[in-house]
Residue frames as qw, qx, qy, qz and C-alpha x, y, z in Angstrom:
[[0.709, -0.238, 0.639, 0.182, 7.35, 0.67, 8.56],
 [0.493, 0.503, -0.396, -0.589, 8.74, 0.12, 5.19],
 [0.834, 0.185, 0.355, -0.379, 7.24, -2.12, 3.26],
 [0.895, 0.364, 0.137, 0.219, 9.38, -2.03, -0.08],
 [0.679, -0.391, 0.247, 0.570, 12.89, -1.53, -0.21],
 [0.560, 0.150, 0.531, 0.618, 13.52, -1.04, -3.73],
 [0.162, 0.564, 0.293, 0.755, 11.20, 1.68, -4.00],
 [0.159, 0.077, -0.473, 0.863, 11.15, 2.84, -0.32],
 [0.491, -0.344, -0.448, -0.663, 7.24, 2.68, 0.02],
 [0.068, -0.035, 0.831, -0.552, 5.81, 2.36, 3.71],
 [0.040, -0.302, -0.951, 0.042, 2.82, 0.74, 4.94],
 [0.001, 0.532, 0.319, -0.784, 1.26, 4.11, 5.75],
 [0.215, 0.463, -0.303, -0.805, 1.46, 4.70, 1.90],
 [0.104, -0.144, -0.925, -0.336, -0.24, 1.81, 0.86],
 [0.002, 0.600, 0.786, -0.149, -3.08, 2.33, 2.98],
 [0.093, 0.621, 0.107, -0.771, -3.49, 5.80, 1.99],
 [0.044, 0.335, -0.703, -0.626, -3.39, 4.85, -1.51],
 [0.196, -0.251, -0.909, -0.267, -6.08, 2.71, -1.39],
 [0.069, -0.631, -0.569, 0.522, -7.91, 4.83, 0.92],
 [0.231, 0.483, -0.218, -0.816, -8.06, 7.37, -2.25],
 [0.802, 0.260, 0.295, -0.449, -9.56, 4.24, -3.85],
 [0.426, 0.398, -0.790, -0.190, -6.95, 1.76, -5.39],
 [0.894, -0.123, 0.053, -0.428, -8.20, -1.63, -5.15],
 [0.951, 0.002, -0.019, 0.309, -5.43, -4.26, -5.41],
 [0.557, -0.693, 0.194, 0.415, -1.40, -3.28, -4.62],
 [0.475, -0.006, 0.445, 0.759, -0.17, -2.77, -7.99],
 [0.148, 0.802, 0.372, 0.442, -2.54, 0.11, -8.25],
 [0.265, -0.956, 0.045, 0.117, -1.09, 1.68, -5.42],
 [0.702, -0.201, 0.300, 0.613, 1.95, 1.31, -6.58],
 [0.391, 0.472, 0.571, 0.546, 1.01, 2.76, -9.72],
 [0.262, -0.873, -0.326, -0.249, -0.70, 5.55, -8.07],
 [0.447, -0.833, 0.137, 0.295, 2.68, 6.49, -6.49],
 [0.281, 0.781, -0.530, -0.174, 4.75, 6.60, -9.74],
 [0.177, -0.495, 0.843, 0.114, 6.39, 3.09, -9.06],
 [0.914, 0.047, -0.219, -0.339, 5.91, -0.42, -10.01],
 [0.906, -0.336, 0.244, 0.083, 7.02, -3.89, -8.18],
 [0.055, 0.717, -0.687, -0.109, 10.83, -4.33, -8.26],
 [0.024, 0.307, -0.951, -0.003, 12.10, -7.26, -7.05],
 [0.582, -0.118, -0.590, -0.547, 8.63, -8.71, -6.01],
 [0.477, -0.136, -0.816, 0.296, 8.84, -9.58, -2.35],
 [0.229, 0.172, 0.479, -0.830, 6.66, -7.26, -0.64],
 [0.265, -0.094, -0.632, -0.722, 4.14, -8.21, -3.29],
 [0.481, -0.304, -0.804, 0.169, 2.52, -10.65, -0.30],
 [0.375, -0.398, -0.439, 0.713, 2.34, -8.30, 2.15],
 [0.021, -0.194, 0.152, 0.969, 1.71, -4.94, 0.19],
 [0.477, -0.223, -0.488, -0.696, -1.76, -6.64, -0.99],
 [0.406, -0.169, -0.687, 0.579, -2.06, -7.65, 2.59],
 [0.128, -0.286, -0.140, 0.939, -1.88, -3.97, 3.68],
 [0.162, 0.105, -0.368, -0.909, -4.27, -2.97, 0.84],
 [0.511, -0.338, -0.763, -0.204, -6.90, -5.75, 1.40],
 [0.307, -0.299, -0.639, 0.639, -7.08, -4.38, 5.10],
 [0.100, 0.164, 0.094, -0.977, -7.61, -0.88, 4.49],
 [0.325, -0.048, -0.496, -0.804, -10.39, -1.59, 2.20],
 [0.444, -0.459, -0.761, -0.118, -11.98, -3.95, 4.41],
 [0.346, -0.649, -0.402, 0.545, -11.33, -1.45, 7.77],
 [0.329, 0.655, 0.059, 0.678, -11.45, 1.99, 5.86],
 [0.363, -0.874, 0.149, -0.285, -11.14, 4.00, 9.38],
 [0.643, -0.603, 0.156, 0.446, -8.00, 2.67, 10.19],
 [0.596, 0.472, 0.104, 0.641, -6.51, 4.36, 6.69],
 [0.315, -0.899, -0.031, -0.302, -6.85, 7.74, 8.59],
 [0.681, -0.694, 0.226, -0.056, -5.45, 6.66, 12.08],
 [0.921, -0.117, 0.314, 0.196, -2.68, 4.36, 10.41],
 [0.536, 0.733, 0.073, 0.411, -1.64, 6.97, 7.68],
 [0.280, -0.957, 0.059, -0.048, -0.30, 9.48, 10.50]]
């Protein structure tokens, strides 16, 4: 599912990003070359990143 429009970034890549060990959503971002555009997935994209880190075995299963 994508997640951010502006830079085309799916949910898959957030948790994989943080599953290499970014801790908050503007490091994965960062960690993929981009930074927040407009700013509406911002909610959601530290959501996604707060998950993985709390469930790290679904970054794996969810990344696919």
């Amino acid at each position: 599912m994508i997640i951010c429009s502006c830079n085309v970034i799916r949910a898959a890549d957030i948790r994989a990003a943080a599953g290499r060990g970014c801790r908050d959503a503007e490091a994965a971002y960062a960690a993929m070359g981009c930074e927040f555009e407009c700013g509406g997935c911002r909610e959601l994209a530290e959501e996604i990143v707060e998950q993985a880190l709390t469930n790290p075995d679904t970054v794996d299963q969810q990344a696919a």
